[in-house]
Every structure is written in C-alpha cells, then in structure tokens.
N, C-alpha and C positions, 0 to 999 in steps of 0.2 A: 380837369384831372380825371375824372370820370363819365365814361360816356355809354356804359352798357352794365346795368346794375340789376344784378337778380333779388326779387325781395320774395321768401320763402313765408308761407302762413300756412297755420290751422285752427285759424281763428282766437288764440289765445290771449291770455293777458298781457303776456311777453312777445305776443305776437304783433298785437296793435301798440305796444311799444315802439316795436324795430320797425312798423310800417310807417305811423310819424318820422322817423328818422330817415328811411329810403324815401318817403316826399318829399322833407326837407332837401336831404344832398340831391336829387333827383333833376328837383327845379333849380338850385343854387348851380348844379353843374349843365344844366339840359341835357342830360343824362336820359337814353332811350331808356325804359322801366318794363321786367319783366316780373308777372307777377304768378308765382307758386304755390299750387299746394297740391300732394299728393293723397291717394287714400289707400286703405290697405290694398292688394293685390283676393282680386276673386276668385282667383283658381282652385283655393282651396277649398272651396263650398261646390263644386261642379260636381254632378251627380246626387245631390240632395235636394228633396223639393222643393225646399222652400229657397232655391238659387234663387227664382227670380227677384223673389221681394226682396232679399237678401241684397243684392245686386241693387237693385232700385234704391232701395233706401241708403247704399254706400253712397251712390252717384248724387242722386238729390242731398245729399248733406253736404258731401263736396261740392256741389253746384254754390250752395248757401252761402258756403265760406270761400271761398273765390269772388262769388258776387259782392259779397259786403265789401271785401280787399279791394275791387276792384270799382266801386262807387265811391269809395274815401278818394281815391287818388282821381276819374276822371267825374267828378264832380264838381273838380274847381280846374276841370279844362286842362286836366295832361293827358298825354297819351302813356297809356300801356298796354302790353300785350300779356292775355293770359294764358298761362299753363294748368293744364290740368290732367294729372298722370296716374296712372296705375300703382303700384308697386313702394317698396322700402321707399322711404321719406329723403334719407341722406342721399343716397344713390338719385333719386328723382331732380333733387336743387343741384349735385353736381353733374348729372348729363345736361343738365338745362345751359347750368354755367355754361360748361365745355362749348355745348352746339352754338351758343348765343357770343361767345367769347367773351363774358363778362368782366369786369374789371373790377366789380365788388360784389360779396354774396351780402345782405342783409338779414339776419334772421332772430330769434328771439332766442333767448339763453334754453329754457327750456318749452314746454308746448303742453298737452291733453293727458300725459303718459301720467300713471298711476305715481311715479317716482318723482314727486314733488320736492323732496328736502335735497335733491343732487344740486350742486352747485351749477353744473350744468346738465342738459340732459343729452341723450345719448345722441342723437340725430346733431346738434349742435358741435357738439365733439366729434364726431364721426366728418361732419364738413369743414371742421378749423384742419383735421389731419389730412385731410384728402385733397382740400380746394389747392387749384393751379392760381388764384387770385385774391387779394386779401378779403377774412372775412370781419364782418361788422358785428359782434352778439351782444344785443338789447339785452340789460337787464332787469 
C-alpha cells in the first residue's frame, strides 16, 4: 500500500515515536524510507561575526540528529535515504514529500518548540493542511 514514505525528525520524544512507526510500516510494506530533518535557515545571521560558528554549530547539531534517525532505521538492514535542508520545517517535509512522490508523511505530533501544552505543534499542522498524501502524527 505504501511505497514512498517521508519520516520527518528533530530528534524529539514524539519524534522517535513516529520513527518506530515509519520502520514498522516501512518494512511491513518495503516501503522506499526517506528520512528528514530541517534546521533553521542561516541567512539571518550573514553579516555578523560570529556567522561562522553560528552556522557550524546549526549544521553539526543537524548532522546529530539525522545520524541517530538514520542508525535506528539502517542498523537492522533497511535502506533509507537522508534529507537534510535549510529552512522552515513544514515547508522542508513537504518539498521532500512532493519531489520524492510520497505516499505517507510520518512525523511527530509536536517537536523542540517552546510550545509544549499545543495539542499539536505548528509544523505538524501546517503538514496535515498542506500535504498532497496522507499524514501519520505520532503521539
């Protein structure tokens, strides 16, 4: 039933939620697995000194949590392919969706954001209103 499924992370508790869940259907369907995670966009820091580190430090954090997403899944011998993007969150899982032609988004109700009591967070709602394919939100 499904054979191109984007799994969105940033390392969260509702994140490694929704990633058990995109292994299970993943292997259940042999389902190609792509796996996401965005970090803020650096433009706004250009022209201040301390761009580099700044920069540095966004990328190796994203580095981090990509790699862990992506050792849980080919650690017991699946394949997936990672994404790692610039920019707004919601926007980053559905260009992915879109270019990948995914057939399910997976992703965690909410993530890292200060706004812990929402029932959902905003990046999650922003991909349930926007996605062309159904989404999956771990709770």
């Amino acid at each position: 039933m499904f054979e191109r499924i984007v799994f969105a992370t940033d390392g969260s508790e509702h994140a490694r939620k929704a990633q058990a869940i995109a292994k299970e259907l993943a292997q259940i369907h042999k389902a190609k697995l792509f796996v996401v995670h965005a970090y803020p966009s650096l433009s706004d820091f250009l022209g201040f000194k301390e761009y580099s580190s700044i920069a540095t430090h966004r990328i190796v954090n994203a580095h981090k949590v990509l790699d862990a997403a992506m050792e849980a899944f080919t650690s017991d011998g699946m394949e997936a392919e990672a994404e790692l993007l610039e920019g707004p969150t919601a926007e980053a899982i559905l260009r992915v969706a879109e270019t990948r032609n995914a057939d399910l988004i997976i992703l965690g109700a909410r993530g890292l954001g200060t706004l812990s009591g929402l029932v959902l967070g905003s990046v999650s709602q922003k991909v349930l209103q926007h996605a062309t394919c159904p989404v999956l939100v771990a709770h």
